[in-house]
N, C-alpha and C positions, 0 to 999 in steps of 0.2 A: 434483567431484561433491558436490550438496548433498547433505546426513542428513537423515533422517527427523525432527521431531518434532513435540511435542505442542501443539495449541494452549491457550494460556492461559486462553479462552472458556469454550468447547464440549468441549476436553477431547479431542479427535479428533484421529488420528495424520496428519499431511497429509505430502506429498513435497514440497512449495515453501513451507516457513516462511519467516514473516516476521519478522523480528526487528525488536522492541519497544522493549528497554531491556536495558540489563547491570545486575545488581546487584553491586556493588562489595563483596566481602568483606574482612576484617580479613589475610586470608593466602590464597594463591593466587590462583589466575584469578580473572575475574568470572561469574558467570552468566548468560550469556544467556536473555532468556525471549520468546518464539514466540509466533504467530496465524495461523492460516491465511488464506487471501487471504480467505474472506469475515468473517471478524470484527478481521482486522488497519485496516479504514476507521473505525472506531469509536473505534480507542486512538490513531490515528498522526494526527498533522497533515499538511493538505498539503504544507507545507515538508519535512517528516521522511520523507513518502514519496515525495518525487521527489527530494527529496537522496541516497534508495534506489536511488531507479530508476536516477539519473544515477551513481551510484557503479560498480551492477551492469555496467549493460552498456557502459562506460569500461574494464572489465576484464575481461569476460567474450569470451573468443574466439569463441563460439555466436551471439554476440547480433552483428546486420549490423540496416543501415536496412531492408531489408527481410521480416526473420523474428527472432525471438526464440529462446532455451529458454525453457524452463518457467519460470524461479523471473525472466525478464526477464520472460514474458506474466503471470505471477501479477499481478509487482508495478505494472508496466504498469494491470490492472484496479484496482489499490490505490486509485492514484493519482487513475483515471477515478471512484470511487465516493467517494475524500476531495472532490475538485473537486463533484461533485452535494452533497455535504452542507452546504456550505459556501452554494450559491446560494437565493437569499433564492423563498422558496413562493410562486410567480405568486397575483394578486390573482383575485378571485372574479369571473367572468364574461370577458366581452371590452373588449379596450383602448377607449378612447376614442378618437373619431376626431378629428384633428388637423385643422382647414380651414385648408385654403392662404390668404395673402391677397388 
């Protein structure tokens, strides 16, 4: 069962964080630090968030080829809005047409 928490953003309590980065302290655990799905595509690269996805649902019993939980569909949209950020802004107008020879 994933926990509650806050995103690092916006600052709002989500039920399907994302996790970001751990900061490494001098003694104890590390800290994890969260983003909910819509501001987790901004901080995570595409390799980062489908090494997420591919992680989650490799282990998650909920998550089948055909349906997800929550925190696989979150990360699932991660993934779909890192991939749109990445593709380069269609040119102004329409394509030019190619004549055959």
């Amino acid at each position: 069962m994933q926990t509650r928490r806050m995103c690092l953003d916006c600052q709002t309590i989500t039920d399907t964080p994302i996790l970001l980065w751990a900061i490494e302290r001098a003694s104890g655990p590390a800290f994890p630090v969260y983003a909910c799905p819509d501001c987790a595509p901004a901080r995570l690269t595409t390799d980062q968030a489908m090494a997420q996805l591919f992680n989650h649902t490799t282990h998650c019993d909920a998550c089948t080829p055909l349906d997800s939980c929550a925190l696989g569909w979150a990360l699932s949209r991660v993934v779909g809005r890192a991939l749109r950020r990445r593709r380069p802004e269609p040119a102004d107008g329409p394509p030019e047409p190619v004549e055959a020879p």
